[in-house]
PDB file of the backbone (N, CA, C, O) and the ligand in Angstrom, with CONECT records:
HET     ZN  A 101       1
ATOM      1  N   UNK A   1      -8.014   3.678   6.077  1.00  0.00           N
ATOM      2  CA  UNK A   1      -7.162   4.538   5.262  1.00  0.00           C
ATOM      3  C   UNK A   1      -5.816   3.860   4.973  1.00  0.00           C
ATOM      4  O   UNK A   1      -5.252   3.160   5.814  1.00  0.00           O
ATOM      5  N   UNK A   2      -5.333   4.096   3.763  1.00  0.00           N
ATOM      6  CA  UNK A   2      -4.186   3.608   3.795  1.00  0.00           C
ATOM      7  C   UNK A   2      -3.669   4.537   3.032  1.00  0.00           C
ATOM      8  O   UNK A   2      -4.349   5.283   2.328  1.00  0.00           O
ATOM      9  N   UNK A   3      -2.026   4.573   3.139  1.00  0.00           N
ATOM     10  CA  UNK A   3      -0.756   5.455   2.671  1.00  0.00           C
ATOM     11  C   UNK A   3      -0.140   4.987   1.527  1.00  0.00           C
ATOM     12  O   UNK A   3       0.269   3.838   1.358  1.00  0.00           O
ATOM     13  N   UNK A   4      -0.077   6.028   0.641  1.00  0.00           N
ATOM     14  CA  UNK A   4       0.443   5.683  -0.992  1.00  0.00           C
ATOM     15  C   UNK A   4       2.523   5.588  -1.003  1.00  0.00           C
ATOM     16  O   UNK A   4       2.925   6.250  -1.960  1.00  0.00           O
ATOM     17  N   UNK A   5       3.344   5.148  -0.443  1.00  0.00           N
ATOM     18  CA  UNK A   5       4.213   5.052  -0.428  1.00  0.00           C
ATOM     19  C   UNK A   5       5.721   4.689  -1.647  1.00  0.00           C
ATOM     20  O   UNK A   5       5.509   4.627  -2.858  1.00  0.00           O
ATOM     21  N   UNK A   6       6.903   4.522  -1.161  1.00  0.00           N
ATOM     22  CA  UNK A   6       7.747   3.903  -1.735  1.00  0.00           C
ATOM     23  C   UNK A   6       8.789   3.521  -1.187  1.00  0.00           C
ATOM     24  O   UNK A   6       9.326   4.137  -0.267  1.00  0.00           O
ATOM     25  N   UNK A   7       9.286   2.265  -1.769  1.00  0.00           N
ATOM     26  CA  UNK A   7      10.489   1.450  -0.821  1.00  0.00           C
ATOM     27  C   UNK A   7      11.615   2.612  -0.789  1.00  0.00           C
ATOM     28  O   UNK A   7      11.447   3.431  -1.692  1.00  0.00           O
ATOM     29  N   UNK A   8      12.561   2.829  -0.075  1.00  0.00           N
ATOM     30  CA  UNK A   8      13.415   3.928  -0.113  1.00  0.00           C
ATOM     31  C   UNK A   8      14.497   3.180  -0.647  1.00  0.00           C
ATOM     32  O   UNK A   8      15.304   3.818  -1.322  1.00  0.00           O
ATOM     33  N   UNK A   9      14.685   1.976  -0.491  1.00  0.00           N
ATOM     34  CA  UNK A   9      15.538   1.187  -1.938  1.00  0.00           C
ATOM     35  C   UNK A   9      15.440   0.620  -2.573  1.00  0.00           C
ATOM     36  O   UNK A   9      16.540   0.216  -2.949  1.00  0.00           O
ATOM     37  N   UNK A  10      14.359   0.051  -3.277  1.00  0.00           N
ATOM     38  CA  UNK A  10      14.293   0.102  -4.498  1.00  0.00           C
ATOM     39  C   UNK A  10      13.613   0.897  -5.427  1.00  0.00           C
ATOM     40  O   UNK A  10      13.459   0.712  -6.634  1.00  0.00           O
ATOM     41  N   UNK A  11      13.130   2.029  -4.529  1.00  0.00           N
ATOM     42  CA  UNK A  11      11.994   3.320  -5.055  1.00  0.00           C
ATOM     43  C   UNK A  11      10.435   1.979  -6.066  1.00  0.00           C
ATOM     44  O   UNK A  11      10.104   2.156  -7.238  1.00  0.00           O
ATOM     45  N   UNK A  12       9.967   1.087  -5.352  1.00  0.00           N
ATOM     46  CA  UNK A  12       9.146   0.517  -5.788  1.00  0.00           C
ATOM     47  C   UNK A  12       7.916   1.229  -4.844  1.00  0.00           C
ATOM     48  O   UNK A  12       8.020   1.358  -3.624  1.00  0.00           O
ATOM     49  N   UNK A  13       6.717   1.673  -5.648  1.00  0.00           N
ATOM     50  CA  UNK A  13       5.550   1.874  -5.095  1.00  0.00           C
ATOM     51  C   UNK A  13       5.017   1.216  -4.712  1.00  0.00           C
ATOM     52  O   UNK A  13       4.811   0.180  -5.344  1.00  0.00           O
ATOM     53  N   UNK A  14       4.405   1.431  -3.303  1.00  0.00           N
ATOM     54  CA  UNK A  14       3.625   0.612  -2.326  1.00  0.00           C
ATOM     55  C   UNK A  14       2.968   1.160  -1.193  1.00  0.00           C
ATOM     56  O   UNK A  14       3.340   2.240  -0.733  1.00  0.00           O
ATOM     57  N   UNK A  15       2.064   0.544  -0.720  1.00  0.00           N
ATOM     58  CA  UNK A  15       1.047   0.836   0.242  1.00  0.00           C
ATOM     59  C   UNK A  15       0.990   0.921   1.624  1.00  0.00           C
ATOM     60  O   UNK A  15       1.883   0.114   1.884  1.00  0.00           O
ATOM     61  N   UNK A  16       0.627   1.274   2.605  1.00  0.00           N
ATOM     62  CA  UNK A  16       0.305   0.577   3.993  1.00  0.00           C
ATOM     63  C   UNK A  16      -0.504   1.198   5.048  1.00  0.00           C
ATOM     64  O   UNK A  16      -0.461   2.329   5.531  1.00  0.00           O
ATOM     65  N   UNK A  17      -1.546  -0.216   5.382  1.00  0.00           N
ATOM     66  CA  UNK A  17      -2.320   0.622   6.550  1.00  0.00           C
ATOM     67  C   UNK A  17      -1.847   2.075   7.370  1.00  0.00           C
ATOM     68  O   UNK A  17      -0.685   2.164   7.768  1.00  0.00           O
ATOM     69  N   UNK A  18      -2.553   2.887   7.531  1.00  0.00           N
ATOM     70  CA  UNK A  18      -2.314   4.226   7.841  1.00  0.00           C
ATOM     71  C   UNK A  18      -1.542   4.184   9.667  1.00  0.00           C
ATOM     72  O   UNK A  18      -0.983   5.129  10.221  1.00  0.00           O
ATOM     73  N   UNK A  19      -1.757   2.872  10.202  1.00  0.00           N
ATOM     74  CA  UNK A  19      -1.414   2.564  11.403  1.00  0.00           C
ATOM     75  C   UNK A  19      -0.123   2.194  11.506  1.00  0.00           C
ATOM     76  O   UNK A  19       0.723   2.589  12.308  1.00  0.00           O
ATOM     77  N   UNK A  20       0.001   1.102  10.299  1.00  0.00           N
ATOM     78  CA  UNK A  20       1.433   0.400  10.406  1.00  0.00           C
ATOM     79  C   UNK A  20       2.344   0.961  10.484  1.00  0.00           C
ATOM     80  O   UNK A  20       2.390   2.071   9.954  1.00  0.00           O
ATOM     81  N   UNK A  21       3.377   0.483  11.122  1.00  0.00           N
ATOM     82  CA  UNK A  21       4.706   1.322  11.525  1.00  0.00           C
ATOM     83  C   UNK A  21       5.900   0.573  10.543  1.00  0.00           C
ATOM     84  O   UNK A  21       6.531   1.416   9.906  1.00  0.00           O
ATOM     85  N   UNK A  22       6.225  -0.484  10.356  1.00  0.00           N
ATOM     86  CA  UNK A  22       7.428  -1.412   9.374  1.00  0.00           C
ATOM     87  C   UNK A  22       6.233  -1.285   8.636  1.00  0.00           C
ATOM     88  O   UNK A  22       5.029  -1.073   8.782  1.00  0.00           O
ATOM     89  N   UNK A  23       7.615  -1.646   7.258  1.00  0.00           N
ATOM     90  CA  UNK A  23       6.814  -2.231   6.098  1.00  0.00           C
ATOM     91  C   UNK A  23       8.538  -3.044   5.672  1.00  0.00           C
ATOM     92  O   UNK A  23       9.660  -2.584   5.883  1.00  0.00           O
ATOM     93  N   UNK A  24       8.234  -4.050   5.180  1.00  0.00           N
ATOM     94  CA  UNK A  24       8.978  -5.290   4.525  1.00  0.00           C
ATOM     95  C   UNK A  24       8.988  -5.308   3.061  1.00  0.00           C
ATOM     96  O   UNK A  24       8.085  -5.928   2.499  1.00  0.00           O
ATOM     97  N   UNK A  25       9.978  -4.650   2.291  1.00  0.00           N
ATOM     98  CA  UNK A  25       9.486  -4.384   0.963  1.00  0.00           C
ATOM     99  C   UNK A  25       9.593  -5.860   0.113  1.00  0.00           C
ATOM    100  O   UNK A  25      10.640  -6.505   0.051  1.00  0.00           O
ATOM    101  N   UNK A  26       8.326  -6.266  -0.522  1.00  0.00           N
ATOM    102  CA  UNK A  26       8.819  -7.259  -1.091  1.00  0.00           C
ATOM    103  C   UNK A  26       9.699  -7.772  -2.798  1.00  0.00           C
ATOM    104  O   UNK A  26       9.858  -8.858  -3.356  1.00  0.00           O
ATOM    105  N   UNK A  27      10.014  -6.616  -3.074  1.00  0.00           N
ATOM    106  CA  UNK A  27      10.865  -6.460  -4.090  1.00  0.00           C
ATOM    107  C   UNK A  27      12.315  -6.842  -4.072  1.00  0.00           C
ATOM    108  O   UNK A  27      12.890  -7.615  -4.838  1.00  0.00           O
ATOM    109  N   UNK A  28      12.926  -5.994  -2.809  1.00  0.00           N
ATOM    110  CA  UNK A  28      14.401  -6.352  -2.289  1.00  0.00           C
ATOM    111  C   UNK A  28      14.686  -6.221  -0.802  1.00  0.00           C
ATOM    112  O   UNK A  28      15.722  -5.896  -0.222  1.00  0.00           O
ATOM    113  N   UNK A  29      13.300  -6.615  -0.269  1.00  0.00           N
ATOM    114  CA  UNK A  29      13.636  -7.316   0.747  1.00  0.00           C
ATOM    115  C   UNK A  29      14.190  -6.402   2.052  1.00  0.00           C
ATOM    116  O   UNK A  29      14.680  -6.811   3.105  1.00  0.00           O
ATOM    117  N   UNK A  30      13.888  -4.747   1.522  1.00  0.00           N
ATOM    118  CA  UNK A  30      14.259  -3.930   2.827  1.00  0.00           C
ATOM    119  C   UNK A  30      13.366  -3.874   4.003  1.00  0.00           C
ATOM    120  O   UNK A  30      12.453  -4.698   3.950  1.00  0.00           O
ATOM    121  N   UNK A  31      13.389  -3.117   5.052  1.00  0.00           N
ATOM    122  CA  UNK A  31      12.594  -3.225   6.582  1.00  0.00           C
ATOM    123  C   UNK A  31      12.809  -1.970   6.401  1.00  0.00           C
ATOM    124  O   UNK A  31      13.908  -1.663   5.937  1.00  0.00           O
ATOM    125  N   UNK A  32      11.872  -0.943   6.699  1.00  0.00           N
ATOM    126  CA  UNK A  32      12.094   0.294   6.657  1.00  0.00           C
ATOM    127  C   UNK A  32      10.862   0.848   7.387  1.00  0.00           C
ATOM    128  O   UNK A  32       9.920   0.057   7.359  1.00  0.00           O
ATOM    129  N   UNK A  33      10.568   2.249   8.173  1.00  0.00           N
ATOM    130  CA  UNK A  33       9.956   2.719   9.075  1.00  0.00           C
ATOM    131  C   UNK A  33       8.920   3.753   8.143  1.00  0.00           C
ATOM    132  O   UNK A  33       9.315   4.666   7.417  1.00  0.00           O
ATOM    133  N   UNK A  34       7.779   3.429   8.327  1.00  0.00           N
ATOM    134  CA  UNK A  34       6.954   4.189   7.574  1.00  0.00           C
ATOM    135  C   UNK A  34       6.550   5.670   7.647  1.00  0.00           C
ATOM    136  O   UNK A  34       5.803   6.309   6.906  1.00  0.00           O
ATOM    137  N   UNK A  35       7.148   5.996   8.591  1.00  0.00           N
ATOM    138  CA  UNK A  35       7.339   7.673   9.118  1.00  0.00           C
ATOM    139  C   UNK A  35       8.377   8.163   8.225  1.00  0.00           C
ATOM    140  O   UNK A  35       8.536   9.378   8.102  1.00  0.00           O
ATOM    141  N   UNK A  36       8.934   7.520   7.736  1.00  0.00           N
ATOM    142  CA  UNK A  36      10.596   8.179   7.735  1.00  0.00           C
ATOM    143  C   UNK A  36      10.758   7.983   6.215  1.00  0.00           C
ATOM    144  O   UNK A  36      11.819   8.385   5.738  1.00  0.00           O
ATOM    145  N   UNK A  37       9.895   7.446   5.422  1.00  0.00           N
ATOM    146  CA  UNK A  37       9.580   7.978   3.747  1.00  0.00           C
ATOM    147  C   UNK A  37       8.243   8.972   3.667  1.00  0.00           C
ATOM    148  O   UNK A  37       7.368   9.212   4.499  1.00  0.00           O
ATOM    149  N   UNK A  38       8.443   9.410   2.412  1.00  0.00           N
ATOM    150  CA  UNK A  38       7.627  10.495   2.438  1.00  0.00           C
ATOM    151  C   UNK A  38       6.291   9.458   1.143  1.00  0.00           C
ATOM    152  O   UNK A  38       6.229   8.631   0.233  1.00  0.00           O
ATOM    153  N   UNK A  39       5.210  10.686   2.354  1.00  0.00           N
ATOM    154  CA  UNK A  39       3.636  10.063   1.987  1.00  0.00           C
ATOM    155  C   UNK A  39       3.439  10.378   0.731  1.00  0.00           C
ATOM    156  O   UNK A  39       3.829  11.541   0.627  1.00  0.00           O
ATOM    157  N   UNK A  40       3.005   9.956  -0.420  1.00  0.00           N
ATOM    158  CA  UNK A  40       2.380  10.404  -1.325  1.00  0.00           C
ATOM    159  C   UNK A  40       1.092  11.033  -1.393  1.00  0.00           C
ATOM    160  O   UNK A  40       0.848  12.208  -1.669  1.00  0.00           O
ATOM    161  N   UNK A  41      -0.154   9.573  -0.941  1.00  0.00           N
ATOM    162  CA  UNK A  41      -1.112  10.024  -1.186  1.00  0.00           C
ATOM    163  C   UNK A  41      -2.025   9.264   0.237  1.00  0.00           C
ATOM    164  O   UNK A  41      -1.875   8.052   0.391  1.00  0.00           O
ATOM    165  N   UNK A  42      -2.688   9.824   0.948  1.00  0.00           N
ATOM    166  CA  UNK A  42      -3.825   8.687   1.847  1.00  0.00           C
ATOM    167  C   UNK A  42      -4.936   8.646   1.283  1.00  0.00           C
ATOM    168  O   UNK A  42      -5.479   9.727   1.056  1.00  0.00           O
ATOM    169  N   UNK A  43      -5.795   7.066   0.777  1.00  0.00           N
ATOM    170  CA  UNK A  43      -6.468   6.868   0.020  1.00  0.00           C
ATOM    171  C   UNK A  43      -7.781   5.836   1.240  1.00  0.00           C
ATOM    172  O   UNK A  43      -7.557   5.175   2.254  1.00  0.00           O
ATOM    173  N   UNK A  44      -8.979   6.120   0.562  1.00  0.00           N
ATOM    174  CA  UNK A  44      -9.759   4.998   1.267  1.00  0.00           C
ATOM    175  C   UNK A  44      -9.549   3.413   1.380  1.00  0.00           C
ATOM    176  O   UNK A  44      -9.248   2.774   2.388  1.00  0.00           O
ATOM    177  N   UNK A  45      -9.711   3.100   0.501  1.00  0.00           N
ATOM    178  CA  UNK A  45      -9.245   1.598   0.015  1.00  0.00           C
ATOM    179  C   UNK A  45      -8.014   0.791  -0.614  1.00  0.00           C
ATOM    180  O   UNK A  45      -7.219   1.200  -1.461  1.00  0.00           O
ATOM    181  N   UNK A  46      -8.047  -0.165  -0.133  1.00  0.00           N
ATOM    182  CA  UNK A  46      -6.644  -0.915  -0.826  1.00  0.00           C
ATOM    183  C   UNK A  46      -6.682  -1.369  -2.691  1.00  0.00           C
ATOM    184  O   UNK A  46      -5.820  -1.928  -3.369  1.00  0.00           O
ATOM    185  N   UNK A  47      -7.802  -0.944  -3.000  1.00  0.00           N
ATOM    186  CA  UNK A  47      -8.383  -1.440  -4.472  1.00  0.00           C
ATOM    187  C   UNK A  47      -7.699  -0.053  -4.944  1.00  0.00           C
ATOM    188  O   UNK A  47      -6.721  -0.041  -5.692  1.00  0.00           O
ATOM    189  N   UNK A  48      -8.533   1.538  -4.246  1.00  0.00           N
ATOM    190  CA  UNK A  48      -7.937   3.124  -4.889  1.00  0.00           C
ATOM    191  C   UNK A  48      -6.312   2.824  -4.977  1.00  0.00           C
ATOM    192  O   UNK A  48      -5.525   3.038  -5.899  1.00  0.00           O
ATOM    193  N   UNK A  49      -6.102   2.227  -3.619  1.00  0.00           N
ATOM    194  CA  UNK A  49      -4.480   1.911  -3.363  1.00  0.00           C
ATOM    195  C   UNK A  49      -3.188   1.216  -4.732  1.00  0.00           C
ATOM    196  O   UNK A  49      -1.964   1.331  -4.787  1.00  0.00           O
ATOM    197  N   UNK A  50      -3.902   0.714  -5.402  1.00  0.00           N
ATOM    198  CA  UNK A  50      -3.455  -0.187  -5.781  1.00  0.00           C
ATOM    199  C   UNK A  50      -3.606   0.449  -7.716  1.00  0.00           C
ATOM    200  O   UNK A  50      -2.850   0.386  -8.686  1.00  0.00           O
ATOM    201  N   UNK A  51      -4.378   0.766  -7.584  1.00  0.00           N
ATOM    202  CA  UNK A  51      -4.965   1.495  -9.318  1.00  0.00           C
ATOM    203  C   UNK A  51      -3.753   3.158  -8.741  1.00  0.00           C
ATOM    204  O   UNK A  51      -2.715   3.401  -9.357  1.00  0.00           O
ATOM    205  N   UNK A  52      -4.055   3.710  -7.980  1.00  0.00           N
ATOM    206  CA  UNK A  52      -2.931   4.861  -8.129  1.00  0.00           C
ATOM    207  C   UNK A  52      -1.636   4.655  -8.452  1.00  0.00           C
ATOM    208  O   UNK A  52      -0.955   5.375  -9.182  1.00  0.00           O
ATOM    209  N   UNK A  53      -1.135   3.164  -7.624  1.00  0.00           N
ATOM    210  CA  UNK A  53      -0.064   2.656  -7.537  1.00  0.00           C
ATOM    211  C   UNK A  53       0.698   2.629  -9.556  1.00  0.00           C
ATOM    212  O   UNK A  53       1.650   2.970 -10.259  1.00  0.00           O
ATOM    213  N   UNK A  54      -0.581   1.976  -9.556  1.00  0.00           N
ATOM    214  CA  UNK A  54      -0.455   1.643 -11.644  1.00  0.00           C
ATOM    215  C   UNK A  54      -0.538   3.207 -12.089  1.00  0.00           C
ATOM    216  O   UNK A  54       0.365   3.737 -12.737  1.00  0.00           O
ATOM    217  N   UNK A  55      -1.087   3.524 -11.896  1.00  0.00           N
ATOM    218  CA  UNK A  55      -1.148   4.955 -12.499  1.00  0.00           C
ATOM    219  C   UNK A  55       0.380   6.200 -12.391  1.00  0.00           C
ATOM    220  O   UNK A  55       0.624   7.203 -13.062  1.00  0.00           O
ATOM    221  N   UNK A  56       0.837   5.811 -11.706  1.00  0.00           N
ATOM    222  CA  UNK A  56       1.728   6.802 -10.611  1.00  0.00           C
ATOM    223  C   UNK A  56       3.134   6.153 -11.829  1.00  0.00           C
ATOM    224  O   UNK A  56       3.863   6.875 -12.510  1.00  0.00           O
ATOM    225  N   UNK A  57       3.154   4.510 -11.768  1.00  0.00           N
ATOM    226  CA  UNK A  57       4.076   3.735 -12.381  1.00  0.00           C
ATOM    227  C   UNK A  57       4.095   3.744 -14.058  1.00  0.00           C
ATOM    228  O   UNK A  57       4.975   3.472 -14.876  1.00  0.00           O
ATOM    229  N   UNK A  58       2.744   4.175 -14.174  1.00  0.00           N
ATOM    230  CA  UNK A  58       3.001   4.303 -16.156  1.00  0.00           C
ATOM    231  C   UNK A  58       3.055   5.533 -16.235  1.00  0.00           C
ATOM    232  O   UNK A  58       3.690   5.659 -17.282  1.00  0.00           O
ATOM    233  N   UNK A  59       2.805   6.728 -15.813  1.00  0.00           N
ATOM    234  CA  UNK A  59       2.922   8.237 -15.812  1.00  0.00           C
ATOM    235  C   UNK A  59       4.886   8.293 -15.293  1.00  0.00           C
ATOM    236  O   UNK A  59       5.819   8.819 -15.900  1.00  0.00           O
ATOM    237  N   UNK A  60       4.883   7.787 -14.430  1.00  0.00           N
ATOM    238  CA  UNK A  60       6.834   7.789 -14.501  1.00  0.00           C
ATOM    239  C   UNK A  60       7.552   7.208 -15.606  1.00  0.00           C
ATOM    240  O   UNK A  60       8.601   7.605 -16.113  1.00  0.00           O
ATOM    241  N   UNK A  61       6.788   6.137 -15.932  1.00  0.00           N
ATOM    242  CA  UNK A  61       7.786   5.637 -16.962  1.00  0.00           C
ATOM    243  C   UNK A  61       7.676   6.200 -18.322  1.00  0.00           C
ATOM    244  O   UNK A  61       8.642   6.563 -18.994  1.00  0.00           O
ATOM    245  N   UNK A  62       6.452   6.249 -18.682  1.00  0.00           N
ATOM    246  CA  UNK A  62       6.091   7.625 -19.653  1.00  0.00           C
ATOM    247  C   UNK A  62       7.288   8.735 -19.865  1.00  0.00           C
ATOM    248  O   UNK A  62       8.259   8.907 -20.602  1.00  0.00           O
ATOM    249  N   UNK A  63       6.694   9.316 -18.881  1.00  0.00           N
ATOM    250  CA  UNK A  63       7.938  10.645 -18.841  1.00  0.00           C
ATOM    251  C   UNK A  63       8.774  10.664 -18.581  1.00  0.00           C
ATOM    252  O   UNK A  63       9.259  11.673 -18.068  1.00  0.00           O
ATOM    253  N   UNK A  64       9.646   9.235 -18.836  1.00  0.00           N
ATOM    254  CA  UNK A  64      11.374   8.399 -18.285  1.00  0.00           C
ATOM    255  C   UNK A  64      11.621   9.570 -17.443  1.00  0.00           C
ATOM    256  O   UNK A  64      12.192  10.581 -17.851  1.00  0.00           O
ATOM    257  N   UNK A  65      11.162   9.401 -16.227  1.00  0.00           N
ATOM    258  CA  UNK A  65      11.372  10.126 -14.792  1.00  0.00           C
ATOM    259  C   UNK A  65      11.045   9.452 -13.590  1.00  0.00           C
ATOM    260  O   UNK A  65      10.016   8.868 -13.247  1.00  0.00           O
ATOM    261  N   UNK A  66      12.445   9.706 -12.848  1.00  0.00           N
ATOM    262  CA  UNK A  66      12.266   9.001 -11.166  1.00  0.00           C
ATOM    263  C   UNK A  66      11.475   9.610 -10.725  1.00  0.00           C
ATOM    264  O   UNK A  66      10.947   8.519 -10.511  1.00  0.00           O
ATOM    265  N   UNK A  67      10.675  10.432 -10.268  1.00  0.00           N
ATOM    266  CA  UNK A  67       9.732  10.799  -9.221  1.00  0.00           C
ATOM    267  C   UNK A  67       9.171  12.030  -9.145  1.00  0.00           C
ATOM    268  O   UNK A  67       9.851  12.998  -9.485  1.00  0.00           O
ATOM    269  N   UNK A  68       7.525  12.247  -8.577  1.00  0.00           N
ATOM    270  CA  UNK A  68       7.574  13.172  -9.125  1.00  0.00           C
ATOM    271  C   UNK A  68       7.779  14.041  -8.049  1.00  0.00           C
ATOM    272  O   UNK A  68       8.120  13.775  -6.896  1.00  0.00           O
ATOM    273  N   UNK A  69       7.455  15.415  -8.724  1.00  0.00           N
ATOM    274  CA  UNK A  69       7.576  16.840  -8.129  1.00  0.00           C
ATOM    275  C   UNK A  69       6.750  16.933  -7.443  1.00  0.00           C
ATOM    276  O   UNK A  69       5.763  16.199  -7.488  1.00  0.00           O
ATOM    277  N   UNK A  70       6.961  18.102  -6.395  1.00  0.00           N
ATOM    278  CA  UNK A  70       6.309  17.739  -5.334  1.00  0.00           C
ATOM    279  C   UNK A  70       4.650  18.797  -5.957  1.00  0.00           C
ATOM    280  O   UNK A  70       3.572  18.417  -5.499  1.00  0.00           O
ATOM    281  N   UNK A  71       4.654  19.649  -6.646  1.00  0.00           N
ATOM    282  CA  UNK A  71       3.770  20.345  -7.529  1.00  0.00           C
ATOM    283  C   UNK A  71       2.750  19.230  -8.065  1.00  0.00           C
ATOM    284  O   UNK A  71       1.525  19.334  -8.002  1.00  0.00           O
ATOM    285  N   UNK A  72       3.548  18.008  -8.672  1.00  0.00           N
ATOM    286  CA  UNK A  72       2.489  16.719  -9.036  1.00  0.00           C
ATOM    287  C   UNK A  72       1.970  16.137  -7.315  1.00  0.00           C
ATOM    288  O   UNK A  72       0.958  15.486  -7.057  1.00  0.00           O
ATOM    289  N   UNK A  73       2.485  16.372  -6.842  1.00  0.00           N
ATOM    290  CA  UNK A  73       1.905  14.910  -5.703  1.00  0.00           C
ATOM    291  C   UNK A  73       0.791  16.319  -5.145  1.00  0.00           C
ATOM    292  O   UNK A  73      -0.362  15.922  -4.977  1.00  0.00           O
ATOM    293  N   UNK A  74       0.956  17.547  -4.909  1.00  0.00           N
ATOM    294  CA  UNK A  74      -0.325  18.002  -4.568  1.00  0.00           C
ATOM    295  C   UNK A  74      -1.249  18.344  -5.615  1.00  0.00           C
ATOM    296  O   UNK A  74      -2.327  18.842  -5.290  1.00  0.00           O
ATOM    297  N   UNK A  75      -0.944  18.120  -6.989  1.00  0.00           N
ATOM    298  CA  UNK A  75      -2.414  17.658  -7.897  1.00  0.00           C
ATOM    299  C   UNK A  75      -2.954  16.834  -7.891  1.00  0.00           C
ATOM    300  O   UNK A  75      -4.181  16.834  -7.991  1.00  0.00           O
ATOM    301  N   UNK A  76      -1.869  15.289  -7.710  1.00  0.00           N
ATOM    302  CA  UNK A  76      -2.256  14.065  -7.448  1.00  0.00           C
ATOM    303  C   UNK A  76      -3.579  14.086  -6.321  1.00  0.00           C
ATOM    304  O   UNK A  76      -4.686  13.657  -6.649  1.00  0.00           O
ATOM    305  N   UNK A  77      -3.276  14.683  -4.863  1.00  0.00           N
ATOM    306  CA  UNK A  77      -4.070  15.028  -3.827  1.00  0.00           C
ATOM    307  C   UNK A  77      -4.888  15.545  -4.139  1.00  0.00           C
ATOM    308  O   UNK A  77      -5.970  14.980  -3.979  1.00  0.00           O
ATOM    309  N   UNK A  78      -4.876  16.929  -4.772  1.00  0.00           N
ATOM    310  CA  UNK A  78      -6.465  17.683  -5.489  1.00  0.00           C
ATOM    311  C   UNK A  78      -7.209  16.464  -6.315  1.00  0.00           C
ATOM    312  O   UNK A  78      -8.382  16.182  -6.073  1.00  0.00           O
ATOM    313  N   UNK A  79      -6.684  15.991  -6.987  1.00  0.00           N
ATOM    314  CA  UNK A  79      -7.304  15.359  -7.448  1.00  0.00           C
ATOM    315  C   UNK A  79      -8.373  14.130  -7.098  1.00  0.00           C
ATOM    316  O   UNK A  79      -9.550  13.900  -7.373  1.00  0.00           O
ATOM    317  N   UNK A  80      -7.462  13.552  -6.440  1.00  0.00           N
ATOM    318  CA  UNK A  80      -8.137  12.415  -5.671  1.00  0.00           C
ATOM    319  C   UNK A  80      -9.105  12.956  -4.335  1.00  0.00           C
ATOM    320  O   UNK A  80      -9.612  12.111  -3.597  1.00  0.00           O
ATOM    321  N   UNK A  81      -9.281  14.191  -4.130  1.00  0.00           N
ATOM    322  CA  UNK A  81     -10.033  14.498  -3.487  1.00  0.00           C
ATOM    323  C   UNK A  81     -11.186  15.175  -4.293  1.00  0.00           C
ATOM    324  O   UNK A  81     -12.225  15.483  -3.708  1.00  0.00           O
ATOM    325  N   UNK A  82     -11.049  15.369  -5.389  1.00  0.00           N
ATOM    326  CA  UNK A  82     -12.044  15.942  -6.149  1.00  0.00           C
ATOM    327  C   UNK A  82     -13.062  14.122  -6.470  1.00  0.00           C
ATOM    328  O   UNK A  82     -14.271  13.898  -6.434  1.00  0.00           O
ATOM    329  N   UNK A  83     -12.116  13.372  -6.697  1.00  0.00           N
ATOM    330  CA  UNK A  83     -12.824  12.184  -6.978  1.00  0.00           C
ATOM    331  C   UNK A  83     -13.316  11.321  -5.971  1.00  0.00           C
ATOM    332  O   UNK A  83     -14.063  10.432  -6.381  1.00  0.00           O
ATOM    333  N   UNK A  84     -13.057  11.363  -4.594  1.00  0.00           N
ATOM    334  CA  UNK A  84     -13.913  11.186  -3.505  1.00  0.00           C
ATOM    335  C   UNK A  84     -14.765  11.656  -3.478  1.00  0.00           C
ATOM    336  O   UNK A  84     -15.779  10.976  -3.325  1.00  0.00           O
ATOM    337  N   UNK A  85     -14.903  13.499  -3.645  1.00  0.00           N
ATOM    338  CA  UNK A  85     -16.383  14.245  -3.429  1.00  0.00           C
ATOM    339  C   UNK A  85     -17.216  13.562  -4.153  1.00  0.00           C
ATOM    340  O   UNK A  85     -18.248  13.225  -3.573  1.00  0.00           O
ATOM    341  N   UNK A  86     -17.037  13.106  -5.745  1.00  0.00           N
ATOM    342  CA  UNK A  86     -18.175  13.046  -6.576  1.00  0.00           C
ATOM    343  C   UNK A  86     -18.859  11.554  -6.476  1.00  0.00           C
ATOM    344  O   UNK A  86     -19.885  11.154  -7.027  1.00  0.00           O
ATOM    345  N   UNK A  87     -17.991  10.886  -5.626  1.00  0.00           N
ATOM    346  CA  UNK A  87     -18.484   9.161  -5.347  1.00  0.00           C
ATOM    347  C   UNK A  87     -19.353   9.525  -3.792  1.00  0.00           C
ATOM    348  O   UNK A  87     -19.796   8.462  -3.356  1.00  0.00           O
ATOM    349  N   UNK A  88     -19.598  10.354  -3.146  1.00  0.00           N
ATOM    350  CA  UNK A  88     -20.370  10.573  -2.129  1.00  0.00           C
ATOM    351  C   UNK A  88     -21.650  11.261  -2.445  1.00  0.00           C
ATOM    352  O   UNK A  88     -22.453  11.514  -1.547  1.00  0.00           O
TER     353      UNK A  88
HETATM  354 ZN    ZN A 101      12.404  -2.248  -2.078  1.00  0.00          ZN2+
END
């Protein structure tokens, strides 16, 4: 499993094993505690990981908006759980 995240300074989207505790952002270079930003999404794979990531990033910039509501991140979740069921 891994965690749909973001750097808390440079608000860049990113990932990390569901275990890991640091993450090292490689954008600007912060160290930051992976408890202590808020989860987006927990996904199976680093491939789902990585396509949400794009998705999440042209839907913000789209709607010239920093982040979303928290109303989107639990559709985001319905959603991606609707699209797990139908791949099983
Ligand atoms: Zn960063």
């Amino acid at each position: 499993m891994y965690v749909v995240i973001r750097c808390p300074g440079c608000r860049t989207f990113t990932y990390v094993d569901r275990f890991q505790r640091w993450k090292l952002c490689p954008i600007c270079g912060q160290a930051y505690e992976v408890a202590r930003v808020p989860a987006y999404l927990e996904v199976g794979d680093h491939v789902e990981a990585e396509h949400i990531i794009r998705q999440l990033q042209q839907y913000l910039q789209k709607m010239k908006r920093k982040d979303l509501t928290p109303d989107e991140i639990e559709d985001l979740r319905r959603q991606y759980a609707l699209l797990v069921k139908k791949k099983v």
